[in-house]
C-alpha positions in Angstrom: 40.0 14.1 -6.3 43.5 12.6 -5.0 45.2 13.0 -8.3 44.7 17.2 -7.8 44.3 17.8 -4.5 47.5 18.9 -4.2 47.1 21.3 -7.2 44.1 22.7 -6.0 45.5 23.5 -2.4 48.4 25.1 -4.2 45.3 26.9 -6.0 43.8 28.0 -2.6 47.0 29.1 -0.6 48.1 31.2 -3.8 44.7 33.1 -4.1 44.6 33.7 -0.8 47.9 33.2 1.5 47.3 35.1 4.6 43.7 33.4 5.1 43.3 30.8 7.9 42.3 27.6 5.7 44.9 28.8 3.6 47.8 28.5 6.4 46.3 25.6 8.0 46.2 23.4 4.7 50.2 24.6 4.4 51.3 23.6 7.9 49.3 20.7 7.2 51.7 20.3 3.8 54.7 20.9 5.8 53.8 18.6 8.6 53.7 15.8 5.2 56.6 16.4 3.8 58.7 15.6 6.9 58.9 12.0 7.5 60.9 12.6 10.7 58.5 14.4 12.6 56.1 11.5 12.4 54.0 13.7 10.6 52.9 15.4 13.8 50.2 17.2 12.8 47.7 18.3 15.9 44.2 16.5 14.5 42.2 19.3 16.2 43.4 21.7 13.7 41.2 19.7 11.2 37.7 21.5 13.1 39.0 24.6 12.3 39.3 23.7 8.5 35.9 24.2 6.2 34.2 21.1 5.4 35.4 21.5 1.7 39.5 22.3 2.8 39.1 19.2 5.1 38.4 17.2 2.3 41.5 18.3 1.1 43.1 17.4 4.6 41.9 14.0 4.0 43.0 13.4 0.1 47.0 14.6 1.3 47.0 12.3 4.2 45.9 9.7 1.5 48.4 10.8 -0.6 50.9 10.5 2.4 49.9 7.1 3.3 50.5 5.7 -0.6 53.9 7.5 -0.3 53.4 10.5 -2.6 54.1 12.8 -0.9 58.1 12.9 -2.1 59.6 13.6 -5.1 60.0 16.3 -7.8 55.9 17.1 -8.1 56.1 17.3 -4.6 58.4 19.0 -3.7 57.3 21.9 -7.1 54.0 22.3 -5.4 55.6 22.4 -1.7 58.1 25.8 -3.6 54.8 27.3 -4.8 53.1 26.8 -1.7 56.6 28.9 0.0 56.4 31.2 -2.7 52.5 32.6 -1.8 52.9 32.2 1.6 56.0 34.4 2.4 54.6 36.9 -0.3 
């Protein structure tokens, strides 16, 4: 599931970018992608996630703690994730 999770949150906050899971799997995104922040993400969000979008919580953090969350994949998924969300 790692390998894709990234493309299939891509997948969810495209179909659907003004949902809640949809905005709270991007912030989550966000929160990864800068390593100054500490990743300072507020864990409580992750009860307001579906049981199926918080396994998607779970497989970035993973990818975040093996240090993929950089680079030029990355950062192509993080512009298409911008792209749906600000319409």
């Amino acid at each position: 599931m790692i390998e894709n999770v990234l493309e299939q949150v891509v997948t969810l906050i495209e179909s659907e970018p003004r949902s809640g899971q949809a905005l709270l799997l991007y912030a989550l995104c966000k929160t990864l992608d800068i390593e100054k922040s500490g990743h300072m993400y507020m864990l409580k969000k992750l009860a307001d996630l579906t049981p199926e979008n918080r396994q998607f919580a779970y497989g970035l953090m993973e990818m975040m703690s093996k240090g993929e969350n950089s680079g030029q994949g990355w950062d192509e998924m993080l512009a298409r994730m911008d792209r749906a969300i600000r319409g």
